[in-house]
N, C-alpha and C positions, 0 to 999 in steps of 0.2 A: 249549629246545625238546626236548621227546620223541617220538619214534617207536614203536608198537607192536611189542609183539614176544611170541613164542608164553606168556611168563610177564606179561606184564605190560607196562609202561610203562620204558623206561630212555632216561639221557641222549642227546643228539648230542654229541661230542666235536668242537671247533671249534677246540681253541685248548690246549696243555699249558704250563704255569710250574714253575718249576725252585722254586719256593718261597716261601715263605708271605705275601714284600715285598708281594706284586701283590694286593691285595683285590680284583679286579674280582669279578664273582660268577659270570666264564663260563672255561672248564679246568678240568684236572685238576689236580691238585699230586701235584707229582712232587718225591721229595728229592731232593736231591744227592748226587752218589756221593763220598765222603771217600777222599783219598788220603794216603798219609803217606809218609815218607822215614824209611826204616828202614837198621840194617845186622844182615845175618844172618852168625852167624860170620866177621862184621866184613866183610863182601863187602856193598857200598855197595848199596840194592836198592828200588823203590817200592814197595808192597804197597796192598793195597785194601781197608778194614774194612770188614766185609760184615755186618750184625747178622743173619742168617741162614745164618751161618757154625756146625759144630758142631767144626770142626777146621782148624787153617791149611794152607791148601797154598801148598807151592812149584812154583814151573816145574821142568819137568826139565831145561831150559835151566840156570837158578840152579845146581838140586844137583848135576847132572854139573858146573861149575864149582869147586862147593864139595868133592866127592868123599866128601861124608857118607854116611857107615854105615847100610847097614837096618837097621832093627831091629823091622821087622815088616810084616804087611801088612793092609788093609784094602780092604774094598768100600765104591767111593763113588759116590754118583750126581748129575749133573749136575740142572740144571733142566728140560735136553730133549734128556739123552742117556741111556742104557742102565747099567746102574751097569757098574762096572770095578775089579777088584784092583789096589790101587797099594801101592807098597815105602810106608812110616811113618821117618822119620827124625830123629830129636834135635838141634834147633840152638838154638844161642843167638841172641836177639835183640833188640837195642837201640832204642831210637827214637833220633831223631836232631833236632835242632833246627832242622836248616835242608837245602838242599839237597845240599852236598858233606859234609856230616858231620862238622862241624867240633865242635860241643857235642853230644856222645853221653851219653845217662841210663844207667844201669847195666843190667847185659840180663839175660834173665829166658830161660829152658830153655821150650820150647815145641816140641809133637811136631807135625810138619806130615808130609803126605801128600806123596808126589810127583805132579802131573798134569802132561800135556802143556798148556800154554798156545797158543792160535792166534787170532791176531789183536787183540792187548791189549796195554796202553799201561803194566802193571804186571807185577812177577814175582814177586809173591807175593799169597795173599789170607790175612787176619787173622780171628780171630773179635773179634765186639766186646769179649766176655771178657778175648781175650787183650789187647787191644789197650790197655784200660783197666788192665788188672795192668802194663802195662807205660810208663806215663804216671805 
């Protein structure tokens, strides 16, 4: 079904699917969000591969943990927030094969931002770049 609208014609949204399984021919398709089990300088930690990622961030939760070094700063900007100067920090980071980190792949130097995290089930976010150099 369509509805008029000042451009034109666009759908009614009735119904969203998380992925491609459902052919019906009514929703949106929506991906799914990939999570992975990673360790950053070896501190056990979830992160979230974002393919609209152009730099990894960490929580400042994580790096106050970890007590990593600036080594620089950048302006970054959310999807629907105001950009922001955040400290640049150097860690290493492994993927891990399962959830307590038992089979860990060799880890790879990746410069992540710090941000504040608020309300998220993950502490860190990946770029897919990184995420594939590191598999």
């Amino acid at each position: 079904m369509t509805m008029p609208w000042e451009f034109g014609e666009h759908p009614q949204v009735e119904a969203l699917v998380a992925n491609c399984r459902h052919k019906s021919g009514t929703g949106v398709k929506l991906s799914s969000l990939k999570y992975v089990n990673v360790q950053v300088n070896d501190m056990n930690c979830i992160a979230l591969v974002d393919s609209g990622a152009k730099i990894g961030v960490l929580s400042d939760a994580v790096a106050e943990k970890l007590n990593a070094e600036t080594s620089g700063h950048l302006n970054i900007r959310g999807m629907f927030s105001e950009p922001r100067r955040v400290p640049l920090v150097n860690v290493e980071v492994k993927m891990c094969g399962d959830a307590i980190c038992e089979n860990v792949a060799d880890g790879m130097p990746v410069v992540c931002a710090i941000a504040p995290f608020e309300e998220v089930t993950h502490d860190a976010v990946l770029s897919t770049d990184a995420f594939s150099c590191a598999t």
